[in-house]
Backbone bond lengths (Angstrom), bond angles and torsions (degrees), N, CA, C in turn:
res aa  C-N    CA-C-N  psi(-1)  N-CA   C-N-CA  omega(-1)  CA-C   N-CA-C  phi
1 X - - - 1.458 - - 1.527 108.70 -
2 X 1.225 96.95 134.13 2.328 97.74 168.76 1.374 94.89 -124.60
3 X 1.337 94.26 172.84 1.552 115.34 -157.67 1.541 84.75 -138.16
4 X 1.485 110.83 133.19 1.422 121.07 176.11 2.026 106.29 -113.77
5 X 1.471 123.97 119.54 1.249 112.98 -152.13 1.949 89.54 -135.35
6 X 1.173 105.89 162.52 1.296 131.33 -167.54 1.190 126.96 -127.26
7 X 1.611 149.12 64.56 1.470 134.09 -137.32 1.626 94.23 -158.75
8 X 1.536 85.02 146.24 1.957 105.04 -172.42 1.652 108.71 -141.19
9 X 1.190 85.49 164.87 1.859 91.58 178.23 1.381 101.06 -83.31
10 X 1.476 119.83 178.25 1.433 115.01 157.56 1.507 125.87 -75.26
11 X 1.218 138.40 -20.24 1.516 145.43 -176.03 1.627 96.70 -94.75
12 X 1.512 114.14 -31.16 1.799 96.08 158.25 1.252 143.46 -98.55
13 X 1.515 86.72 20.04 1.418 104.94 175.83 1.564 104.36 -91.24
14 X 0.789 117.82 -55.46 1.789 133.85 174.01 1.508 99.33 -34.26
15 X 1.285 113.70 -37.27 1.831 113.17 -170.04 1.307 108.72 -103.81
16 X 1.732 118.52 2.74 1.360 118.34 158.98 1.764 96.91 89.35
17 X 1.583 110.02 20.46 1.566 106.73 -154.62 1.982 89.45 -102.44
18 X 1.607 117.42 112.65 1.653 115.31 -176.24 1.335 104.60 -103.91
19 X 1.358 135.69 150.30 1.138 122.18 156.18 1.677 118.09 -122.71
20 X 1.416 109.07 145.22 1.899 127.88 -159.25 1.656 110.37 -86.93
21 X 1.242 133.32 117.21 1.040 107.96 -175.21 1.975 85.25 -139.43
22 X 1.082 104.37 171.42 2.000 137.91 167.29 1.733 110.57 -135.49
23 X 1.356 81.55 116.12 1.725 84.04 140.94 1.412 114.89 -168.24
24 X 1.408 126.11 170.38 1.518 132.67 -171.26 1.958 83.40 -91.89
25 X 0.920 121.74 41.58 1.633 117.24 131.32 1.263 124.89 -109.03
26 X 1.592 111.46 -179.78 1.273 100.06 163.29 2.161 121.75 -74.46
27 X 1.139 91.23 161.62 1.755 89.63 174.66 1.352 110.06 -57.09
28 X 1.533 149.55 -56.01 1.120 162.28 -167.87 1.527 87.82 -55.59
29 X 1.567 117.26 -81.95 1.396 116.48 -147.00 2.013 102.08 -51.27
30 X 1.596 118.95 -55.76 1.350 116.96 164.79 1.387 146.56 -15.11
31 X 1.935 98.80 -51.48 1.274 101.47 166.00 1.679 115.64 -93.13
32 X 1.047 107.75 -18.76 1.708 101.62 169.20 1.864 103.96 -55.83
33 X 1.574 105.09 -42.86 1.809 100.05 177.91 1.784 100.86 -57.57
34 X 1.348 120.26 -64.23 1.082 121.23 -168.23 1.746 127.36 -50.70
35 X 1.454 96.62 -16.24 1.581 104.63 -177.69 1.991 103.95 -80.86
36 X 0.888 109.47 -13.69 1.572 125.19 -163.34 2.028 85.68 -71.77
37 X 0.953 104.16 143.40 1.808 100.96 -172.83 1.727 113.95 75.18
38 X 1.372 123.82 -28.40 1.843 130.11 -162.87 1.388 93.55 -93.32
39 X 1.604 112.41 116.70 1.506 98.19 -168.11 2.110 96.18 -91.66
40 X 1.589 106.82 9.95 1.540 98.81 164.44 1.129 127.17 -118.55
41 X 1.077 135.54 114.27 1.722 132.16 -179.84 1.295 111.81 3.64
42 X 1.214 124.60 134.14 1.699 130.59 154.90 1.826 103.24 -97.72
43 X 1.202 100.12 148.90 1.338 140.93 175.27 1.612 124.34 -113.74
44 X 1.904 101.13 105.06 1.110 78.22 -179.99 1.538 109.29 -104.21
45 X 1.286 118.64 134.18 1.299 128.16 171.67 1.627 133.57 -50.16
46 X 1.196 94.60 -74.32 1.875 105.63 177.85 1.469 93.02 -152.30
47 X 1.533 112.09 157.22 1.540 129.75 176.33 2.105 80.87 -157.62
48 X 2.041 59.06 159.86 2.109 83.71 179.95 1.548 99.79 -140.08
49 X 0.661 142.66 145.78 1.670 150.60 146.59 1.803 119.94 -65.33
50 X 1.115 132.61 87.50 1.032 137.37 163.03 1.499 131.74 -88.60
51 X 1.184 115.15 169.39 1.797 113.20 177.89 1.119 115.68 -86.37
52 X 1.365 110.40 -48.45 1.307 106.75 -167.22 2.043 95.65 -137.14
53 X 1.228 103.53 165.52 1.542 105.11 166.73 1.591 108.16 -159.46
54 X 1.453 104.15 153.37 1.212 104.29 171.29 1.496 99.33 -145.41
55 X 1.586 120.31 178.85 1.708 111.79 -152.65 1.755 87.83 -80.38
56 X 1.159 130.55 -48.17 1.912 119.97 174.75 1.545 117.95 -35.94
57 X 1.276 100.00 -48.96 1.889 110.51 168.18 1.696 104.99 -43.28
58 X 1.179 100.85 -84.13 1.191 119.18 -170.72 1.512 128.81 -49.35
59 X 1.435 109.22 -19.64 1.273 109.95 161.50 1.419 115.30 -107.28
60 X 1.888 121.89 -13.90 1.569 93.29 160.42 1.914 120.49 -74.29
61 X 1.336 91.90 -7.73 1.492 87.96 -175.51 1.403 113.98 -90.85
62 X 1.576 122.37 -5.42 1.570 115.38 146.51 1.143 105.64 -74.22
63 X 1.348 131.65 -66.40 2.026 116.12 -171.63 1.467 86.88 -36.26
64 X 0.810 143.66 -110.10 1.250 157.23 -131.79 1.708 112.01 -25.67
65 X 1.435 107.49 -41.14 1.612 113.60 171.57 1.253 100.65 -105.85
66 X 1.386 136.39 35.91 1.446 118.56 136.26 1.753 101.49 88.22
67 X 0.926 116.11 12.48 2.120 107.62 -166.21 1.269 73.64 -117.70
């Protein structure tokens, strides 16, 4: 299973700035790794659980929700 996740700081949120991530973790546990070094809070936005992904997937299924 992968998890397709969506998460921003607060000052890049203001600039509309998202960032895209995958991994066969959960979304939560990922950005808690990723905050380790970010001296500003991460935000995670939305995550989905999928089967499979590949980078065409994954970017019609951001157009698709608008981020």
């Amino acid at each position: 299973m992968n998890t397709l996740y969506i998460y921003t700081t607060k000052s890049d949120r203001k600039k509309g700035y998202y960032k895209f991530g995958q991994t066969s973790n959960t979304a939560e546990n990922r950005v808690t790794q990723q905050q380790t070094g970010n001296s500003e809070l991460l935000e995670l936005i939305y995550f989905i659980e999928v089967c499979f992904v590949d980078m065409k997937t994954k970017h019609a299924y951001v157009k698709k929700r608008h981020f």
